[in-house]
C-alpha positions in Angstrom: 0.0 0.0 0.0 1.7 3.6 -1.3 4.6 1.3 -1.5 4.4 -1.1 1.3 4.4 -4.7 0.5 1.9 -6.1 2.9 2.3 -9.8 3.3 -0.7 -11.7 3.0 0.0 -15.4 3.2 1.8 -18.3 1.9 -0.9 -21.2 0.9 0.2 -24.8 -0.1 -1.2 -26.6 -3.5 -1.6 -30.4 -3.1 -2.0 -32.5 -5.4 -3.2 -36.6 -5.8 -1.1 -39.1 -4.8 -1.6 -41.6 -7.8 -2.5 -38.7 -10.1 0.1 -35.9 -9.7 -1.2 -34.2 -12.7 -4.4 -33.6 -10.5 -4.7 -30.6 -8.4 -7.0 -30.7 -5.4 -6.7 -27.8 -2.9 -5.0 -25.2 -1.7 -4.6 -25.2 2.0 -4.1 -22.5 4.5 -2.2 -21.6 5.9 1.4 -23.0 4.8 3.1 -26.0 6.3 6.7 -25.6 5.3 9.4 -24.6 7.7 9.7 -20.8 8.8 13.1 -20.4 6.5 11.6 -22.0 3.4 8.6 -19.1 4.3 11.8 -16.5 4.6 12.7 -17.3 1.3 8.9 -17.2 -0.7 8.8 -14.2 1.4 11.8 -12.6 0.0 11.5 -13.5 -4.0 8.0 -12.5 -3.3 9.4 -8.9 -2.2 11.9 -8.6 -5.0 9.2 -9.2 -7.4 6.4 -7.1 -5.9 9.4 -4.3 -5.2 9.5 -3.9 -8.9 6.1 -4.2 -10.2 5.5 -1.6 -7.5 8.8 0.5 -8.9 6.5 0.4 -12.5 3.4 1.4 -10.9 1.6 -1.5 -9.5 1.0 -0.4 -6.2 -2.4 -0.6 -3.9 -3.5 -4.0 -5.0 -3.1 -7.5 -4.2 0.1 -9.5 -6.4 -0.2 -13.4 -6.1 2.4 -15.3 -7.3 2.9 -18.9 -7.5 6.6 -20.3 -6.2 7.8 -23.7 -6.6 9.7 -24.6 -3.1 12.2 -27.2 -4.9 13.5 -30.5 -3.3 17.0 -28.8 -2.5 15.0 -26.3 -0.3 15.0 -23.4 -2.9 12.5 -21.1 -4.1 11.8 -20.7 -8.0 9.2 -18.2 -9.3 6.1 -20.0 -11.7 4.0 -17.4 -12.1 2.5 -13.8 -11.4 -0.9 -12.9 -11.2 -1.5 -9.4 -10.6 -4.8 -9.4 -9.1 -6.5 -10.9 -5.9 -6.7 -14.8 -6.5 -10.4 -16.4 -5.8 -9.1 -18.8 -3.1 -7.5 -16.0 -1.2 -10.5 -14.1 -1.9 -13.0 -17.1 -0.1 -10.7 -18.5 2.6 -8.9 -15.5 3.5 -11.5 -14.4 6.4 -11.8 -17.9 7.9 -8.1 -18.1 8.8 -7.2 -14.4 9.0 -8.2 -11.2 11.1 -9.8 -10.0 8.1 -11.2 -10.3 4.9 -9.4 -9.6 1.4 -12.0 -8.2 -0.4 -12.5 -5.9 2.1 -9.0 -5.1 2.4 -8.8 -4.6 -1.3 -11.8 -2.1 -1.1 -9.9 0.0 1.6 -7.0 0.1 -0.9 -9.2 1.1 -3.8 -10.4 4.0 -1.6 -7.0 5.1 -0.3 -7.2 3.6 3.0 -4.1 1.3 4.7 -5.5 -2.2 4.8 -3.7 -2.9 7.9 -1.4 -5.7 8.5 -3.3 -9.5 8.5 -3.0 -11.4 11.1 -3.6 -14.9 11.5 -6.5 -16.8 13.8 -5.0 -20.1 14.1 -7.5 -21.8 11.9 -6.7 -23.5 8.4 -9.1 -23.5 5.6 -9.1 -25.7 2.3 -9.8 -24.2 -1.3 -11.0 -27.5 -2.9 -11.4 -28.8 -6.6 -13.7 -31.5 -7.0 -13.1 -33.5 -10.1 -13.8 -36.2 -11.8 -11.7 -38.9 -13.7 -15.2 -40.4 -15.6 -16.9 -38.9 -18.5 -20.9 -38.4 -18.4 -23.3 -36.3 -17.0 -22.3 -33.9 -14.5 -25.5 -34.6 -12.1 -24.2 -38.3 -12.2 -20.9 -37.1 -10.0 -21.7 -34.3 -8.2 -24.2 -33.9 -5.3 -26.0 -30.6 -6.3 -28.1 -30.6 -3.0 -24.5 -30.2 -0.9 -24.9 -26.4 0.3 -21.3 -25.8 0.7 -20.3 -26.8 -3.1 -20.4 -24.1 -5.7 -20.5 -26.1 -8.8 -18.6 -25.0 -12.1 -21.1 -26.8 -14.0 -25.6 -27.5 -14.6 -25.9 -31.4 -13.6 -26.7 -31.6 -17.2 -23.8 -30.4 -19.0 -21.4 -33.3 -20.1 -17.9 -33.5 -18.3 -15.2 -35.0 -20.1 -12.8 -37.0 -17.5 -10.8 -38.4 -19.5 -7.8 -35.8 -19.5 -4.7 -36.4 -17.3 -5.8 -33.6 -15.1 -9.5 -35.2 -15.3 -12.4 -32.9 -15.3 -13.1 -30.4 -12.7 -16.8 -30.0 -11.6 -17.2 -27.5 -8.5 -15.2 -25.8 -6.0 -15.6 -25.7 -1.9 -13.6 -23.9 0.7 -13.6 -25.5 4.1 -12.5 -24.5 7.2 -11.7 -25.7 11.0 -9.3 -25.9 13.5 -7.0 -27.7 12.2 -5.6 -29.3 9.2 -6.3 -32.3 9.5 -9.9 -31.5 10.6 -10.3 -29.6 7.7 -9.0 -32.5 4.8 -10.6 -35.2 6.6 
């Protein structure tokens, strides 16, 4: 903000075990060690240092950084704008909410630092490795899904990455509470 770089959070992407091409979740907040979080944290700075240096300033940045097997940090990707799963988990695990935070910004007022509650929270894909009707996978009833698809629209499985049919952000007190 006016050339602060708040930090926000570090998230973890899982993936399936048998089907690494399959992405699942995002879970919140991160569970790798506090220097593997000093070094996102500081390629994340470099980064949003000069996109703020070119005029970028006062929104979110969200960036996507491999943490490698040898422990170091490689930059994937940069997405300059608030990313949906922060958006939806954000106030379940955090003193506030990023949407809100993103409207202070927009009118000129500091967002204030986050802080976490101690809670964890699980952006979800729900996919599908079979082909068919969508209504024949998905459990439209289910309050907490928000499906990406109408039951009758045909989903097509049979991709490495399978086919994705709705999205859910849990949360709880724990990981484990939360993925189980």
């Amino acid at each position: 903000f006016e050339g602060e770089i708040i930090h926000w959070m570090i998230s973890d992407s899982l993936y399936h075990k048998n089907y690494p091409s399959i992405y699942l979740a995002v879970a919140y907040p991160t569970q790798v060690s506090t220097d593997t979080q000093d070094k996102v944290w500081k390629l994340y700075d470099e980064i949003a240092s000069k996109m703020i240096e070119y005029g970028f300033d006062n929104q979110f940045v969200n960036m996507e950084i491999f943490v490698l097997e040898d422990g170091n940090v490689q930059l994937m990707e940069v997405n300059p704008r608030l990313g949906v799963n922060v958006s939806l988990c954000s106030g379940a695990i955090m003193n506030q909410n990023a949407i809100e935070a993103l409207l202070k910004m927009g009118q000129g007022i500091h967002p204030g630092k986050p802080v976490a509650n101690g809670r964890h929270a699980f952006y979800a894909y729900i996919s599908t490795l079979g082909c068919g009707r969508c209504g024949d996978f998905l459990d439209y009833s289910c309050p907490d899904i928000v499906p990406l698809a109408n039951p009758d629209d045909y989903v097509d499985g049979s991709a490495e990455s399978g086919g994705v049919l709705a999205r859910v952000c849990l949360e709880g007190g724990s990981r484990e509470e939360v993925t189980d």
